[in-house]
C-alpha positions in Angstrom: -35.4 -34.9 40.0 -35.5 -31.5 41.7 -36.8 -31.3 45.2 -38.4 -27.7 46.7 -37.3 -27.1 50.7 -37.8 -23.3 52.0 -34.1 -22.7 53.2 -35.2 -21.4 56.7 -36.6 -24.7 57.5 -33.6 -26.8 56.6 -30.4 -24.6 56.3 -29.1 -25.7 59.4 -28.4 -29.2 58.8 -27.4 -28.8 55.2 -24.0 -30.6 55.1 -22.4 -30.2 51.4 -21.7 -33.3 50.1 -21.8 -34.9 46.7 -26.1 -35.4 45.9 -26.8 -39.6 45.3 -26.6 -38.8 41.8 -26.3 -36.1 39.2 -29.8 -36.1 38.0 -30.8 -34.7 41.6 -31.2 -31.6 42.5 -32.2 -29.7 45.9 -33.2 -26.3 45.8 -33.8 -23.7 48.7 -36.1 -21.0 48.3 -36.5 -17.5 49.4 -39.3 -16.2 51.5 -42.3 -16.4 49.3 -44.7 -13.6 49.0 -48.2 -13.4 47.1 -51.0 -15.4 46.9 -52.3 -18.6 48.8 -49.1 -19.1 51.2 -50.3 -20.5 54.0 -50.6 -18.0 57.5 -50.3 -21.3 59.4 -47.0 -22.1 58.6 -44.5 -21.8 61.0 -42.4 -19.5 58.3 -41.3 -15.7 58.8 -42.9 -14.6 56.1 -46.2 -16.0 56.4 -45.8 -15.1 60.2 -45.1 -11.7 59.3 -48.1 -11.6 57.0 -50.3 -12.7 59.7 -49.4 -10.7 62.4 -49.6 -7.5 60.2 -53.5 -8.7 59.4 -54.8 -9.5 62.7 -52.1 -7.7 64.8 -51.4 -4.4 63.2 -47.5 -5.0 63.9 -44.4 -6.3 63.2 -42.1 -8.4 65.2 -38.8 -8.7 64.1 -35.3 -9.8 65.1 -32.2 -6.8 65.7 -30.0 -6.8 62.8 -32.6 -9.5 61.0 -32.9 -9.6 56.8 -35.6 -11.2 54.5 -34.7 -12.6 50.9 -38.3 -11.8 49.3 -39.5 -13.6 46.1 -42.9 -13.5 44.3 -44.4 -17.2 44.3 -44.6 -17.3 40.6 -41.3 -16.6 40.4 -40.2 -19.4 42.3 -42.9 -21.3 40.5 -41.9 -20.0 37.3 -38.2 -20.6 37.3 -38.4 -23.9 39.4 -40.8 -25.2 36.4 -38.7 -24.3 33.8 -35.9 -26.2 35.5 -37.7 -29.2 35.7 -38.1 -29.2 31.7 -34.9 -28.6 31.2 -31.3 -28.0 32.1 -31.8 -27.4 35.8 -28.9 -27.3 38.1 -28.5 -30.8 38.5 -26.2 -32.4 40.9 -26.3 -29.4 43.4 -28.1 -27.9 45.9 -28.4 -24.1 45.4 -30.5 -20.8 47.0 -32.9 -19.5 44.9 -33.5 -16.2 46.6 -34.5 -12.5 46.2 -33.0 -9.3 47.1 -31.8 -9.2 50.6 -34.0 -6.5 52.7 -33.3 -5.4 56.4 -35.7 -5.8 58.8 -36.3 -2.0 59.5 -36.5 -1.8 55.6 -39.7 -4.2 55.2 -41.4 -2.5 58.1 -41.6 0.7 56.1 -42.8 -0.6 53.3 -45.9 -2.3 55.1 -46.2 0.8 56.7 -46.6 2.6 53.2 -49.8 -0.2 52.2 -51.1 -0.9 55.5 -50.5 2.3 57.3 -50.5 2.4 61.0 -48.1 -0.7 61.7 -46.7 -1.1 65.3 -42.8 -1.9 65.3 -41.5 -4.1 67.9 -37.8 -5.5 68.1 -37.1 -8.8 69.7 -34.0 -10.0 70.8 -35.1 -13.8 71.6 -35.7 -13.9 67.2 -32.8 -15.3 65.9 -30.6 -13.8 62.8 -31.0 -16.2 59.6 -27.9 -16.6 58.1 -27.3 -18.4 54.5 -24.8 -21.3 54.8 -21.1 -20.4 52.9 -20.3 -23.1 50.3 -23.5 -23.2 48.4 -24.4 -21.7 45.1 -27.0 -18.4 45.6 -29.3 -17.6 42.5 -30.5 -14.3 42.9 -34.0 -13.2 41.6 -35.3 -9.9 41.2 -38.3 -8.7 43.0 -40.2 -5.8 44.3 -40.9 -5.7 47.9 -43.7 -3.2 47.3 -45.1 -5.1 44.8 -45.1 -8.5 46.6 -46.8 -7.4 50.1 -49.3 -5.4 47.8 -50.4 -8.8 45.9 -50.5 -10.4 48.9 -52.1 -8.1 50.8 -54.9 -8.1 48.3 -55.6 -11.2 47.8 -56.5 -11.7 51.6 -58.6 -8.8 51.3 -60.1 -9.9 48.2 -61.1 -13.0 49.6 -62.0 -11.2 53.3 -59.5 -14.5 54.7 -57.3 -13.6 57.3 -55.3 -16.5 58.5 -57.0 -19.5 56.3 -55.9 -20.1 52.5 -54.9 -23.6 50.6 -51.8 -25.3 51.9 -49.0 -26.4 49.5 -48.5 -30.1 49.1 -45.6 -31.0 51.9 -42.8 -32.3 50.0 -41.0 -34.9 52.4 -37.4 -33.9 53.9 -34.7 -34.9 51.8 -32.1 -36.8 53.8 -28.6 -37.0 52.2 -26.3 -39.0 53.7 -22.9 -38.3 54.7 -19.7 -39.3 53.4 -16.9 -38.6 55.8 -13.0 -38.5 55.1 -11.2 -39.2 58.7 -7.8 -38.7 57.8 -9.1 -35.2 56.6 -11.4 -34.4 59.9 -8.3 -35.9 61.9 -6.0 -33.3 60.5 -8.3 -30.5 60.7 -8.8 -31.6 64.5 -5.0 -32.1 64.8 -3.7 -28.9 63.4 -6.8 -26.9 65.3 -5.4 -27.8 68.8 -2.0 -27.4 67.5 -3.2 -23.8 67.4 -4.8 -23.5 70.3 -1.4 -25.2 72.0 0.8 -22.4 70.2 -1.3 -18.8 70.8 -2.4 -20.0 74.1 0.6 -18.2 76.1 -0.1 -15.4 73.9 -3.6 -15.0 74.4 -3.6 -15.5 78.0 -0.9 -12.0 77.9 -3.2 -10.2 76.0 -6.0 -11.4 78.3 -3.9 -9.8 81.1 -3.0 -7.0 79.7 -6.1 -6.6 78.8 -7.5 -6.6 82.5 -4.1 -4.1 83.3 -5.7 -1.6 80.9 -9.0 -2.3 82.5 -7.6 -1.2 85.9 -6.0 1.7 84.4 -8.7 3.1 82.5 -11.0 2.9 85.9 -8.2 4.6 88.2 -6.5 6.9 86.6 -8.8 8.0 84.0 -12.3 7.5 85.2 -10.6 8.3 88.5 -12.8 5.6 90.3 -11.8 3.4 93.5 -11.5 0.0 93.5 -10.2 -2.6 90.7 -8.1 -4.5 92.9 -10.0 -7.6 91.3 -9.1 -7.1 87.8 -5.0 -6.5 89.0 -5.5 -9.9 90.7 -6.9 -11.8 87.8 -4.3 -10.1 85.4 -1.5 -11.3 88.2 -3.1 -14.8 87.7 -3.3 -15.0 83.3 0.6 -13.5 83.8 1.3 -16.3 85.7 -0.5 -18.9 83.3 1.1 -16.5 80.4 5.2 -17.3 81.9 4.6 -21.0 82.7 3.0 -21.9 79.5 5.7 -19.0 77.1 8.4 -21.2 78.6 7.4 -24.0 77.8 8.1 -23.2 74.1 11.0 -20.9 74.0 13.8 -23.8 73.3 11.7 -24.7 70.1 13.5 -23.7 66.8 12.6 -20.5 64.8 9.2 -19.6 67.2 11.3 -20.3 70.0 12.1 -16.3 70.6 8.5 -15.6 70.3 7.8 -17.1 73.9 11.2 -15.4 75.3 9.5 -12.4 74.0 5.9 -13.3 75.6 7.9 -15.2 78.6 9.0 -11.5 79.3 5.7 -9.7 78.8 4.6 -11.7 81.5 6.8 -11.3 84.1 6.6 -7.8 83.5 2.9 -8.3 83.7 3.7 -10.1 87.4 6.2 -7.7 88.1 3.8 -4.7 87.8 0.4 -6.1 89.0 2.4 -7.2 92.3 3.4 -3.4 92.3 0.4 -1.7 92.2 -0.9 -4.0 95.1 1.6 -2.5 97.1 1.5 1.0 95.8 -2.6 0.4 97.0 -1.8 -0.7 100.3 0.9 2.6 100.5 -1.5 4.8 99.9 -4.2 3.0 101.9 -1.8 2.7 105.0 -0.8 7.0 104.1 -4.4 7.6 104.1 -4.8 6.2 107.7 -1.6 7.5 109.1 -2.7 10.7 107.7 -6.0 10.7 109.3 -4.6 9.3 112.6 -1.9 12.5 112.5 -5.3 15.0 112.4 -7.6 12.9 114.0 -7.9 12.5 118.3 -7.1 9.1 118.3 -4.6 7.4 119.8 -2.1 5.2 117.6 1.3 3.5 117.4 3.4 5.9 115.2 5.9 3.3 115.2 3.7 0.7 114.3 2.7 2.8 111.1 6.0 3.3 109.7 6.7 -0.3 109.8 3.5 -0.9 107.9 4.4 1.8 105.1 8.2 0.9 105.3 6.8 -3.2 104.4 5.2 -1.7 101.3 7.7 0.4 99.9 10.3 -2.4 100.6 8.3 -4.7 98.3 8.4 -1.9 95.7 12.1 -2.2 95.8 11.9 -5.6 95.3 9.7 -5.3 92.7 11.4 -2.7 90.9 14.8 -4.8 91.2 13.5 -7.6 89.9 11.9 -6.1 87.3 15.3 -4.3 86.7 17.2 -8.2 86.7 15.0 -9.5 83.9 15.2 -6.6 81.6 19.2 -6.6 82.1 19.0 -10.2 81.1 16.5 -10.1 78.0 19.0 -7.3 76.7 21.7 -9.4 77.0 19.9 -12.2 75.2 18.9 -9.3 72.1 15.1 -9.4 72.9 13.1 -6.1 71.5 11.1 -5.9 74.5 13.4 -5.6 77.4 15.4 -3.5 75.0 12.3 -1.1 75.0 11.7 -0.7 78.5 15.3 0.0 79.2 15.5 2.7 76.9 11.8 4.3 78.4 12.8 3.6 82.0 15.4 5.0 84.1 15.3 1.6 87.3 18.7 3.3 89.0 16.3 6.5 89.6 13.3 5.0 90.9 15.0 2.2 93.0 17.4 5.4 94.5 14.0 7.2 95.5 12.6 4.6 96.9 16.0 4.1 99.2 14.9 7.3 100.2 11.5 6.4 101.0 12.7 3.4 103.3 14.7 6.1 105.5 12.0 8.1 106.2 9.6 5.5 106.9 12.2 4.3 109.6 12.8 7.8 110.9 9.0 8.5 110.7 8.3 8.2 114.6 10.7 10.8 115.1 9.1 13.4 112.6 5.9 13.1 113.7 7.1 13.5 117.1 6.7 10.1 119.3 9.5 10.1 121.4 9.4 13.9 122.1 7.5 16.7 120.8 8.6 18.0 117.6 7.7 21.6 116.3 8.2 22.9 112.6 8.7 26.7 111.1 6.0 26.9 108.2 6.4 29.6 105.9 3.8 30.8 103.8 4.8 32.1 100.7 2.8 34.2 98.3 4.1 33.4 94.8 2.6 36.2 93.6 4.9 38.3 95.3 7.7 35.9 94.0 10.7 35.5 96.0 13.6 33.3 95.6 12.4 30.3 97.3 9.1 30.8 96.4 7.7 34.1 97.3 7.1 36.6 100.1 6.7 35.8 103.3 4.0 37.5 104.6 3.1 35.3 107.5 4.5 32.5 109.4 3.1 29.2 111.5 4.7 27.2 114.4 3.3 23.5 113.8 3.6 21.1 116.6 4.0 17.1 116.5 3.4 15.0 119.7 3.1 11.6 120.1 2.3 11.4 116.4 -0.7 13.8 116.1 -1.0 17.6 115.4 -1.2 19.3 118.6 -0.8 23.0 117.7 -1.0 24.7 114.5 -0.6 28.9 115.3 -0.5 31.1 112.4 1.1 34.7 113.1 1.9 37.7 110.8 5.4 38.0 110.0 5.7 42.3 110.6 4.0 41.0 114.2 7.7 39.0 114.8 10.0 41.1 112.9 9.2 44.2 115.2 10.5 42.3 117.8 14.3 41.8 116.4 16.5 44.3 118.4 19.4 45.4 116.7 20.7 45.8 112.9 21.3 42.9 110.7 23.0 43.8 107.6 20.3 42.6 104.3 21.5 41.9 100.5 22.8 44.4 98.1 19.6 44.4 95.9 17.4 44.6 99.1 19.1 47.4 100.4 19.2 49.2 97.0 16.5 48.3 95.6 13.9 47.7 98.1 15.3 49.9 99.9 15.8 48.5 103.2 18.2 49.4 105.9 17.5 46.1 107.8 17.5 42.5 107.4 14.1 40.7 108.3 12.5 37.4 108.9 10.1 38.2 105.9 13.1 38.7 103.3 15.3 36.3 104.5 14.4 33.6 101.5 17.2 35.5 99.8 19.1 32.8 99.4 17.7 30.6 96.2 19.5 27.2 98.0 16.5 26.2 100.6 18.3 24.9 103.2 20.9 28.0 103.4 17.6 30.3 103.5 15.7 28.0 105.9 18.1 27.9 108.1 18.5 31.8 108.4 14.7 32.2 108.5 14.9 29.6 111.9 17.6 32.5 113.1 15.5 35.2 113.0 12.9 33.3 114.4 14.9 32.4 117.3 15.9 36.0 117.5 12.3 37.6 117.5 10.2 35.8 119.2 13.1 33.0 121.2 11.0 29.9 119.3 13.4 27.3 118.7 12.3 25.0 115.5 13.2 21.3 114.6 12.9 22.6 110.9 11.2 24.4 108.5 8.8 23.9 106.2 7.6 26.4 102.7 4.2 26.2 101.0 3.2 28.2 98.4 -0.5 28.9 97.3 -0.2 26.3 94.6 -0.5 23.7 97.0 -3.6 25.3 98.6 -5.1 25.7 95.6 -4.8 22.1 94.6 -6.3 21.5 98.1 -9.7 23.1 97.8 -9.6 21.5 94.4 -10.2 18.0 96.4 -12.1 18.9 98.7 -14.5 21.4 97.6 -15.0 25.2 98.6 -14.9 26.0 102.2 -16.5 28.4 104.6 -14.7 30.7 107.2 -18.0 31.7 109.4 -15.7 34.1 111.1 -15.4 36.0 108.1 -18.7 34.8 106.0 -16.5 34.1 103.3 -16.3 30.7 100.8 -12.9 29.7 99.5 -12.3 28.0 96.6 -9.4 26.9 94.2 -10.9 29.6 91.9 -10.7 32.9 93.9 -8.4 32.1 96.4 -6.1 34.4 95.7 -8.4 37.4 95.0 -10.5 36.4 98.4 -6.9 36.0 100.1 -5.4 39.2 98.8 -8.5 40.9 99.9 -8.6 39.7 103.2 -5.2 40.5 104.4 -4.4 43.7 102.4 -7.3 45.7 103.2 -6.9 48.2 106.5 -3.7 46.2 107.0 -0.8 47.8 108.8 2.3 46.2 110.6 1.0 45.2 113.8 -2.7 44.0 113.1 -3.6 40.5 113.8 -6.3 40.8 110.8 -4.4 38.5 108.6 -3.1 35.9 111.0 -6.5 35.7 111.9 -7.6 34.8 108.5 -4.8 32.2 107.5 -5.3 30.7 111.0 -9.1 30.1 110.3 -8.3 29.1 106.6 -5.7 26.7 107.9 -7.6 25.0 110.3 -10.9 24.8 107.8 -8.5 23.0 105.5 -7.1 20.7 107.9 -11.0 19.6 108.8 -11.7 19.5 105.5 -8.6 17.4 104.5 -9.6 14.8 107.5 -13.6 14.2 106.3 -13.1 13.7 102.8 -13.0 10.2 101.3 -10.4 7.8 100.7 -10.4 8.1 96.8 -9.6 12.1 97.6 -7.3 11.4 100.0 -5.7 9.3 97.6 -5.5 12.3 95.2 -4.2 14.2 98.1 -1.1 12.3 98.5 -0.1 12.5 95.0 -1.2 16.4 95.0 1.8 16.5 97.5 4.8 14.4 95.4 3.7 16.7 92.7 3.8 19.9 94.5 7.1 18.4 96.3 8.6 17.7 92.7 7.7 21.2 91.8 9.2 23.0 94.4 6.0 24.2 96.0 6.7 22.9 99.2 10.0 22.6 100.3 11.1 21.1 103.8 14.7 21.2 105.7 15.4 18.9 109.0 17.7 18.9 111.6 17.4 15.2 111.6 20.3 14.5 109.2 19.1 11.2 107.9 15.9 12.8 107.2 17.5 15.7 105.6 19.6 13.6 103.4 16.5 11.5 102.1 14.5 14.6 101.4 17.5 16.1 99.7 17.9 12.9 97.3 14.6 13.1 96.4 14.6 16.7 95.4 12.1 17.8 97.9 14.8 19.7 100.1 15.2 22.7 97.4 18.8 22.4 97.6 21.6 23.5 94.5 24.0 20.5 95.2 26.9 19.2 93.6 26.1 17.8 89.9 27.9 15.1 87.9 27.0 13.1 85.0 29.6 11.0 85.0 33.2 10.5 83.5 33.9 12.4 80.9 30.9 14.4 80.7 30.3 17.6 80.9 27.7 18.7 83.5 26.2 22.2 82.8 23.0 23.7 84.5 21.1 26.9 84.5 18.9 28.6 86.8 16.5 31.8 86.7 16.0 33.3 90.3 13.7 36.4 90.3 12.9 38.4 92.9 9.6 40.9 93.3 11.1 43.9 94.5 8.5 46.4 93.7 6.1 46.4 97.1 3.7 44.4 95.2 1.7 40.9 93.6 2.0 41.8 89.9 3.6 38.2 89.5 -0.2 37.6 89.2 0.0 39.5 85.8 3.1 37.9 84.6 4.0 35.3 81.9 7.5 34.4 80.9 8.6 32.3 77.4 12.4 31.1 77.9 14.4 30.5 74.9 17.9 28.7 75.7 20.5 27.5 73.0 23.7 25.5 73.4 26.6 25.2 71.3 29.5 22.8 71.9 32.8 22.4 69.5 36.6 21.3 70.8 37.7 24.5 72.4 34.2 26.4 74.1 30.9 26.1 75.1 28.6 29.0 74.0 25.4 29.5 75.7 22.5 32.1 75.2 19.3 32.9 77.5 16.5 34.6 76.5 14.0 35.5 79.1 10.3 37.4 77.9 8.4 39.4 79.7 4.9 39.8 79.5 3.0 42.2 82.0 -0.6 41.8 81.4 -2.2 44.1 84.4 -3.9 47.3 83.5 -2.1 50.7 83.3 -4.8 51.5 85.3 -3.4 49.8 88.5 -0.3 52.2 88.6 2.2 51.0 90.5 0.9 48.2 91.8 0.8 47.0 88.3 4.6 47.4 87.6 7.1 44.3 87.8 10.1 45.4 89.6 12.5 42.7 89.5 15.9 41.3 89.9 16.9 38.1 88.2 19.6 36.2 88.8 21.1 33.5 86.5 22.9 30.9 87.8 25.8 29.2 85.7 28.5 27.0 86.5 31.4 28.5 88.4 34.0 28.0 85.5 31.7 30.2 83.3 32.7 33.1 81.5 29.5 35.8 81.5 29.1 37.9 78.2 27.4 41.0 77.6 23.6 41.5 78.8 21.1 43.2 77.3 17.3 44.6 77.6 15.4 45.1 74.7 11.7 46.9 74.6 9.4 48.4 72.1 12.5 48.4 69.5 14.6 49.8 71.8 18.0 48.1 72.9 20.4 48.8 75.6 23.0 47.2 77.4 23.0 46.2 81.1 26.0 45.7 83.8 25.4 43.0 85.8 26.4 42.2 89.6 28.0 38.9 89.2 28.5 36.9 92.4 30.4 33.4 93.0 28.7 31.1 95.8 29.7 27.6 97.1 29.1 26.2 93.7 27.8 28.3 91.1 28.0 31.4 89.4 24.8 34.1 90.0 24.4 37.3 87.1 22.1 39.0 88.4 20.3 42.2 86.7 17.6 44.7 87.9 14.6 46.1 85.8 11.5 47.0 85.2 8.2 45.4 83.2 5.7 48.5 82.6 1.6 47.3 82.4 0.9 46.0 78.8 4.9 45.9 77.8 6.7 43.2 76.7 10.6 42.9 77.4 13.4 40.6 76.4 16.6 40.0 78.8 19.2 38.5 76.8 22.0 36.6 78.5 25.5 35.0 77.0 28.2 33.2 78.4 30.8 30.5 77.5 33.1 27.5 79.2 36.5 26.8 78.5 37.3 23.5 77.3 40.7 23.3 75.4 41.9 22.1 78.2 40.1 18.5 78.6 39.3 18.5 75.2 35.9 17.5 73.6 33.9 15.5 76.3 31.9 12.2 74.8 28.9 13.2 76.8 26.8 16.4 77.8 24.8 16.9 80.7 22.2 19.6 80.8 20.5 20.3 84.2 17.6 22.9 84.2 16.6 24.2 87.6 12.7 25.3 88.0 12.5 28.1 90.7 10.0 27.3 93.9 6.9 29.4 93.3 6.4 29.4 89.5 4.5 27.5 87.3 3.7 27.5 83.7 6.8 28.7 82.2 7.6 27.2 78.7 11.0 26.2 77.9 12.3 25.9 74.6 15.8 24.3 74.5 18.2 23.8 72.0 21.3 21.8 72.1 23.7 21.5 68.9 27.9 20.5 68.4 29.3 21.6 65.3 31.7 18.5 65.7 29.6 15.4 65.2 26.9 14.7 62.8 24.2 14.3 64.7 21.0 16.7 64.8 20.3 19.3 67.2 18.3 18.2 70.4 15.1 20.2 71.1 12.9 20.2 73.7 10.1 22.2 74.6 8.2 22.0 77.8 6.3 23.5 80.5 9.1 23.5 83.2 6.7 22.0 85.7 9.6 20.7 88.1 13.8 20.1 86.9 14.8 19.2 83.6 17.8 16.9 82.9 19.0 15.3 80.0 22.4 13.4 79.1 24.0 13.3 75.4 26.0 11.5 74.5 28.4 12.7 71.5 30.8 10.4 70.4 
């Protein structure tokens, strides 16, 4: 017996189980094309048909397919089955080619042209059952519509033809094995039980990469909510990891995910409080420019809370991954390898003593005024760059109350008496006198801030409570936030793209010692800036504050305090611009290098300059042998004349216990030697050298010199330390690092030196 069903109508409650006997047989068809199938039918095909006749269109289902076949071929083949060895004791497809819904509109539209398409998402996507045998019958969708199509023409019918005889539902009935469907059950929830903890991480990392991808790269506010639910599956992901991680052989799975989680915890807790940081600097920044009145006090504590549950955090954090190292877990192995807890913990020490001495800077108790220097890195200078004017910055009771910006020859032709400058500045810049806007000399911040304060004191009798050095690096990152800005006293726009050309302008023009044309012009900039900075949105303000650790990291603002616990903070973080003491450790070697240049040529070619460092290291049991290569390239125009030429002295600084070797210049093929001035401060070594970079020329300084180490012997560790000089950016480093004495290969790095450089090696 072989019973005809259209698979559409039935598939769905086809369970495959043995037929009542083997001389049954049930088989599915295809959607039938050609003559006399019936347009009332609730069928695609014969829907299709229909629609296409009295609708002109098609309605079909995104992503659907059709399985065409001819009616006499199903006839046909169905017949012949019947008569003879049919497939017996199964239930199979008989079907035709499978055709994609976008395919069978074109070709309706190629017999009956003009055929609207519409896609519907509320048709459902027909799907043939897995398990079942699929007979596959050739057919021609062209041919198929085109026999149908005629035939309703033929006999002018469009919607009424014969009906098939209605063959009755074949029920089959159901044998079930328990045991089977009890195991299936069993070992499904067993499953479940066992990737759950898993899952549930990967669910919250999931939602950590979420927030990630909407701050930091699409740079949008907000996602607080997805931290919060990650915090919540990290939670689920520890409890339920430990409940599994004493089980034999998967047991170190779940220490492993037990792990991920509380590093999930650990980090989601940490970027709520790095939110409410920045949320709390936003408003304490805003309160210091704004008029309103607030408890400076107060804030600190608020800030100081926060950064005291990063510590915790962070410690924590640190704990754990101590402990899965001891236990010989690969992640916690990992993240103590990529992350350095001792730095960020001892930075954050930092942070907790200025948010307890915060009051004081910002002036509560009494008022508190600050040197700033402005320093034009494109007259470079050893802290940063000349200093071509000055501003006396006043703190009380936590807001800014004065902010005066004043040109530096305006104070300097008020010193009275002669004050002995530098060598180089005498010989080479040919000055007989020592000056508030040279007295950066001194590459160590706080020795030169310190001296600038002097001179301060001594021109104009202003007594600071420290200083403070920007760069325009800073200011350009500043109009990058907030936007261009407009100086109506000038009718002039700023931006971060020609604000040095606009600033140059400005104060170089008809200037001459004495004018108040350029302190005029930063004042009005500085101010504009300051408005600016206090309008714009939280989500800038935000960038802001990390505009400032960046610029603070790269030595484009540098601050010195009187306040010695202040001082001592900034100074550990870096931010102070001091040369300190280095060690890295017992029986390592700490070695560092410096460039300090100086512009001594009367102009901003360091606009036109770009400079490729190439430093090599090489260690055995007696020496260590250094060389320095410093390029010059000067791309300003011959045309500019002088003002185009780099006149410079650079100074290298080495470790005191160094032994300088031979310098030399080389230029358009040409080599010579030069004898440098070699001076010895508090702890370092300076070489320093003068030349000169001609417009379109480039120029190679070559530097040498070697340690001493018979004495100690070969240490097990090196430390390099590379210092990045305030004021320049963009300089790539290539390092090289190689001892003949050990097997290992050469370190390399190559970077952009955007702030220090360190890195340890250890050699035995």
């Amino acid at each position: 017996m072989v019973y005809y069903v259209h698979y559409e109508s039935y598939y769905l409650e086809i369970d495959i189980k043995p037929l009542p006997n083997e001389n049954t047989s049930v088989v599915y068809v295809g959607d039938l094309f050609g003559p006399r199938i019936d347009l009332d039918s609730d069928l695609t095909a014969s829907r299709l048909i229909a629609e296409v006749l009295t609708m002109r269109s098609l309605s079909l289902g995104i992503g659907g397919s059709l399985y065409p076949i001819f009616v006499s071929d199903a006839a046909r083949i169905i017949s012949k089955w019947v008569f003879s060895f049919g497939p017996y004791g199964k239930q199979v497809f008989l079907l035709g080619p499978q055709i994609s819904a976008t395919s069978y509109w074109k070709e309706n539209e190629r017999i009956e042209k003009g055929i609207k398409l519409k896609y519907r998402e509320d048709i459902p996507i027909r799907e043939i059952p897995k398990g079942f045998e699929v007979i596959k019958v050739n057919a021609n969708m062209n041919y198929c519509l085109s026999e149908t199509f005629r035939w309703f023409t033929y006999k002018d019918q469009r919607g009424v033809v014969l009906k098939p005889v209605t063959i009755p539902k074949l029920k089959i009935p159901k044998q079930e094995n328990k045991r089977q469907k009890a195991i299936r059950r069993i070992s499904f929830l067993l499953l479940i039980i066992l990737t759950f903890p898993i899952l549930i991480n990967i669910a919250g990392w999931g939602m950590f990469y979420f927030y990630y991808k909407q701050h930091f790269i699409k740079q949008k506010s907000g996602g607080v909510n997805s931290i919060l639910m990650a915090k919540t599956l990290f939670a689920i992901g520890k409890n339920s990891s430990r409940m599994f991680t004493n089980v034999p052989v998967i047991g170190r799975v779940y220490k492993e995910s037990a792990f991920a989680s509380v590093v999930g915890t650990t980090s989601s807790e940490m970027i709520l409080s790095a939110n409410a940081l920045v949320n709390d600097g936003i408003t304490l920044f805003s309160n210091v420019l704004g008029d309103k009145t607030y408890d400076p006090v107060e804030s600190g504590k608020n800030i100081k809370v926060n950064v005291d549950f990063l510590y915790r955090d962070i410690s924590l954090m640190q704990a754990e991954t101590q402990d899965g190292v001891q236990s010989k877990l690969l992640l916690p192995k990992l993240l103590h390898e990529k992350i350095n807890f001792e730095k960020y913990k001892n930075m954050l020490l930092q942070g907790i003593t200025l948010t307890e001495n915060l009051s004081d800077i910002l002036g509560n108790e009494r008022k508190k005024t600050y040197l700033v220097l402005f320093q034009n890195n494109m007259e470079l200078r050893p802290t940063g760059g000349f200093i071509g004017s000055y501003g006396v910055l006043s703190l009380d009771g936590g807001r800014l109350s004065e902010l005066n910006v004043n040109d530096v020859y305006s104070a300097d032709g008020q010193l009275k008496g002669h004050v002995e400058p530098p060598g180089p500045i005498k010989e080479y810049l040919g000055q007989a006198n020592w000056w508030l806007r040279d007295s950066n000399w001194d590459p160590d911040f706080p020795t030169s801030a310190q001296r600038a304060e002097w001179f301060l004191n001594k021109e104009t009798d202003q007594k600071v409570d420290g200083v403070v050095a920007l760069d325009l690096n800073i200011v350009k990152d500043i109009l990058s936030f907030t936007g261009p800005v407009f100086l109506p006293d000038f009718n002039l726009g700023i931006s971060d793209k020609n604000l040095y050309e606009k600033t140059q302008s400005e104060v170089q023009d008809n200037f001459f010692p004495g004018t108040h044309k350029k302190a005029s012009f930063l004042t009005a900039l500085s101010r504009q800036l300051l408005f600016e900075i206090g309008k714009t949105n939280s989500k800038n303000k935000g960038g802001l504050i990390k505009s400032f650790i960046e610029n603070l990291d790269g030595r484009h603002i540098q601050a010195y305090f009187h306040n010695n616990k202040v001082e001592d903070s900034v100074l550990m973080l870096g931010w102070g611009g001091a040369i300190g003491e280095l060690s890295c450790g017992e029986d390592c070697y700490q070695d560092f290098v410096g460039l300090v240049e100086a512009n001594l040529g009367f102009n901003k070619s360091n606009y036109f300059i770009a400079r490729q460092v190439d430093f090599s290291v090489n260690l055995d049991n007696k020496k260590i042998e250094r060389t320095l290569d410093v390029n010059y390239h000067n791309n300003s125009s011959p045309a500019l004349g002088p003002s185009g030429r780099y006149g410079v002295y650079l100074r290298v600084l080495l470790p005191v216990d160094t032994e300088p070797g031979a310098i030399r210049k080389v230029y358009g093929g040409t080599e010579e030697q030069i004898t440098p001035e070699i001076t010895t401060a508090k702890n370092r070594k300076e070489v320093g050298v003068w030349f000169t970079v001609l417009p379109q020329q480039d120029l190679n300084i070559k530097f040498s010199w070697t340690s001493d180490i018979s004495e100690n012997g070969f240490p097990s560790s090196y430390g390099i330390y590379v210092r990045k000089q305030a004021g320049v950016t963009d300089d790539l480093w290539n390092i090289n690092l190689g001892h003949s004495l050990t097997k290992q290969e050469n370190f390399e790095y190559n970077t952009v030196l955007s702030k220090d450089f360190y890195q340890k090696i250890f050699l035995k």
